[in-house]
C-alpha positions in Angstrom: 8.0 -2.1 3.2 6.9 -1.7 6.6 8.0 -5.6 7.9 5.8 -7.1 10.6 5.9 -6.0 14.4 7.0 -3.1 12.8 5.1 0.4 13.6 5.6 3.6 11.9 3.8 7.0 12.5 3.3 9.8 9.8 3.2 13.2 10.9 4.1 16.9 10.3 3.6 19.0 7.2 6.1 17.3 4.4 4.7 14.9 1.9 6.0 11.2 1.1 5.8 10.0 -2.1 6.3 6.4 -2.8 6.7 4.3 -5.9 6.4 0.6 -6.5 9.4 0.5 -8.8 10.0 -3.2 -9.7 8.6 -4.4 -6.4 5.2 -3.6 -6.8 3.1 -1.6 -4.5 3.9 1.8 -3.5 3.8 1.4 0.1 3.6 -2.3 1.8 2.3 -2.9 5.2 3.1 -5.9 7.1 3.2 -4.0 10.5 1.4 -0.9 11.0 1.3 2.4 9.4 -0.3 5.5 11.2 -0.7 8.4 9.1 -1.6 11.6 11.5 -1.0 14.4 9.0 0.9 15.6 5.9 0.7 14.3 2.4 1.1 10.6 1.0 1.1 10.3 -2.5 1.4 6.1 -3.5 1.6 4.2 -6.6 2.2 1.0 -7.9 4.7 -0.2 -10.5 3.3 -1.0 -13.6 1.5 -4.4 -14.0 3.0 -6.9 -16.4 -0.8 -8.5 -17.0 -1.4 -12.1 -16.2 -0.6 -13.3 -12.9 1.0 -10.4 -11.3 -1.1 -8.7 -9.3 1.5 -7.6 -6.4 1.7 -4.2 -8.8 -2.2 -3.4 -8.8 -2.3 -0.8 -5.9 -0.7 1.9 -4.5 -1.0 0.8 -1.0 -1.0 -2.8 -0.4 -2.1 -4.6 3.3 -0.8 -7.7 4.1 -2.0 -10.3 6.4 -1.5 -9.1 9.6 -0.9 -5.2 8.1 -2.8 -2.6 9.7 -3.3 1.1 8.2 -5.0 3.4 10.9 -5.5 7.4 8.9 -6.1 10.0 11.8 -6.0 12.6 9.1 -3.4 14.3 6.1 -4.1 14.0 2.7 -3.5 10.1 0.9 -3.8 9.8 -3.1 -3.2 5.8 -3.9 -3.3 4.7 -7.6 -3.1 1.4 -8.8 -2.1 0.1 -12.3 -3.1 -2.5 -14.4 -1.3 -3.0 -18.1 -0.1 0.9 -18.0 -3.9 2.0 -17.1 -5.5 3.3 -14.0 -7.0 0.9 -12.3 -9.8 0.8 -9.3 -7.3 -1.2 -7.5 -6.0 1.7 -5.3 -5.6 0.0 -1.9 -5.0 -3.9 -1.7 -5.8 -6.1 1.1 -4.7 -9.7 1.8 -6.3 -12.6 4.2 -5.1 -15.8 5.0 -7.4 -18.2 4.8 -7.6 -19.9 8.3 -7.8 -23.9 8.3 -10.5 -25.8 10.0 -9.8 -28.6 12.3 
C-alpha cells in the first residue's frame, strides 16, 4: 500500500512482484507510484463473489492515487471467482457534493 502523500519511484533492472494475499489488490495507490524501468508483475487475491470487489485488480487507484509509467514492463491481472478477469487496473472517485 502506497498510503497518501506518499511517493515512490521504480527503477533499475529487478522485477517486483506483488500479490493481493487477503487484502486484495496487488499493488494499492493512495499516493503516487512512478514506475521508470524494470519489471512489475501484480495480481489480486482471489475474489470471494458478491460484494467484494476490493480483489478484482492487480493494481488498484484510489482517490487521490496517481500511477505515472515512464517505461519497464507492468503485467496486472485481476480475478473474479478464481477466473481472469478484465479488471486489471482499478480506479476509484469520490463523488464530489454539490452545494
Amino acid at each position: 500500500m502506497i498510503d497518501d502523500e506518499t511517493t515512490v519511484t521504480i527503477e533499475g533492472n529487478g522485477t517486483l512482484n506483488a500479490y493481493g494475499r487477503h487484502s486484495g489488490s496487488g499493488i494499492q495507490i493512495g499516493g503516487t507510484l512512478t514506475i521508470k524501468s524494470g519489471t512489475i508483475n501484480a495480481s489480486a487475491s482471489k475474489s470471494l463473489g458478491g460484494t467484494d470487489d476490493g480483489k478484482v485488480s492487480g493494481i488498484l487507484i484510489g482517490t487521490n492515487g496517481k500511477l505515472q509509467v515512464e517505461g519497464g514492463d507492468i503485467t496486472a491481472s485481476g480475478t473474479k471467482a478464481g477466473r481472469n478477469d478484465a479488471s486489471f487496473v482499478s480506479f476509484f472517485f469520490r463523488r464530489q457534493q454539490r452545494h
